[in-house]
C-alpha angles and dihedrals in degrees: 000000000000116000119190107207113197123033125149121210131186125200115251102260083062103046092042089037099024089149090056079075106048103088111086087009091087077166095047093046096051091042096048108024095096110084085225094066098092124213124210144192145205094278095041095057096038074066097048098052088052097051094053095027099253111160099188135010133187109241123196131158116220138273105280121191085207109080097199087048086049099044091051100050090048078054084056097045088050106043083051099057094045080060099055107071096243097309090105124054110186129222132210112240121180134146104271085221107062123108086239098044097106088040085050096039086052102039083051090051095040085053099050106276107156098212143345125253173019086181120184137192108190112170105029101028119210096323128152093275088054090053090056101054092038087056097077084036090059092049092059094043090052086044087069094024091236114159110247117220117208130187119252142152141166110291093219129057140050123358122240137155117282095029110130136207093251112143119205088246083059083048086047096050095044086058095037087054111050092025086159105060123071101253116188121203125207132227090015100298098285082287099304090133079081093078094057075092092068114112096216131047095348099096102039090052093037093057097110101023113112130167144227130209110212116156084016086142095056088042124036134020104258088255082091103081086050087052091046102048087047085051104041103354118245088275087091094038109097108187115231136180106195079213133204077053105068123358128254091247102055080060094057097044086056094048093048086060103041091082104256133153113245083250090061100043082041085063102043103048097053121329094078087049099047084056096050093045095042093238101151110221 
């Protein structure tokens, strides 16, 4: 079974009308502004998946400052799962600091949702005021024992948008923090996997910590898979597209090059997901 991860889909007023929903969205706007940022639906990715032999993916909408906008694209995300005969499991995706974002995260969750994520913190990044109103957000998360997936990415390197001033000690304390609930961080941490290799705290922190590795192509040489399944072993590696930005198949024609055993790349395109998720096999 292949599991994508991390997609993103958009209801049809917002991918045929996406400038109606810049003002006030200062992150959608620079995200999706350019013409080359595509927007997708349910139909286009069910395509998708068959095209490239994906059995399941992970489906969630986008942070949205405004809470009815919110609320009504998590309706979407989860209307359209329900409709997909078990290929789509929807996510919950709000902006951590809204006033309704514990009331959201626990209606979605209440209704089916399978997770909550991508969440995304543009502007401040994961800082203590993050944690604390992640904190009520967590506890609802471990309640239904639902996998949390947080934005992350490498705090040096290019520039692009979408990348965030996180800082591996923000990643660290957001770990250190909600060490109970399955938290699951994009784009491979930001490379925190690397300090599974610490003596001392990081295993124990890092216990339920997996990563996914959504926009990898755009981002690291496909070594990295080989270096992430010798540090944490690919039980802890979720594959993830980000599609529509890149397709499924430009990631398994890189993990089919990094080096790994079938059981490896097994694991990482969809076994360590199913168990996360609770999918049984």
């Amino acid at each position: 079974m292949i599991i994508d991860f991390h997609t993103h889909l958009f209801p049809r007023q917002i991918r045929e009308n996406r400038e109606r929903f810049f003002s006030g969205e200062p992150a959608f706007e620079l995200l999706y502004k350019p013409e080359k940022s595509k927007l997708c639906g349910g139909t286009d990715i069910i395509a998708a998946m068959d095209e490239d032999g994906v059995d399941k993916s992970v489906v969630f909408g986008f942070p949205w400052q405004d809470e009815d906008l919110s609320r009504r694209h998590n309706d979407y995300i989860l209307a359209t799962a329900e409709r997909s005969n078990g290929r789509l499991i929807g996510f919950a995706c709000f902006d951590v600091m809204a006033e309704n974002a514990l009331s959201e995260a626990r209606r979605c969750l209440e209704a089916g949702a399978g997770g909550i994520g991508e969440l995304a913190l543009y502007r401040s990044g994961i800082d203590g005021e993050a944690l604390d109103r992640l904190g009520p957000i967590m506890e609802a998360a471990k309640e239904f024992d639902a996998p949390v997936l947080i934005h992350t990415n490498e705090p040096v390197g290019h520039m692009y948008p979408g990348k965030t001033p996180v800082t591996p000690d923000q990643i660290w304390n957001l770990v250190a923090r909600f060490p109970e609930n399955k938290v699951v961080l994009a784009h491979w941490g930001g490379g925190i996997f690397f300090f599974h290799m610490l003596k001392k705290q990081a295993k124990e922190l890092l216990e339920n910590v997996y990563y996914d590795t959504a926009a990898s192509p755009y981002l690291y040489d496909k070594r990295i898979y080989r270096e992430a399944c010798d540090i944490i072993g690919p039980e802890k590696v979720l594959y993830g597209s980000d599609f529509p930005l890149l397709r499924p198949m430009r990631y398994f024609k890189e993990i089919a090059g990094a080096g790994l055993s079938e059981e490896e790349a097994n694991k990482i395109l969809g076994e360590s997901a199913a168990r996360v998720l609770g999918i049984e096999s």
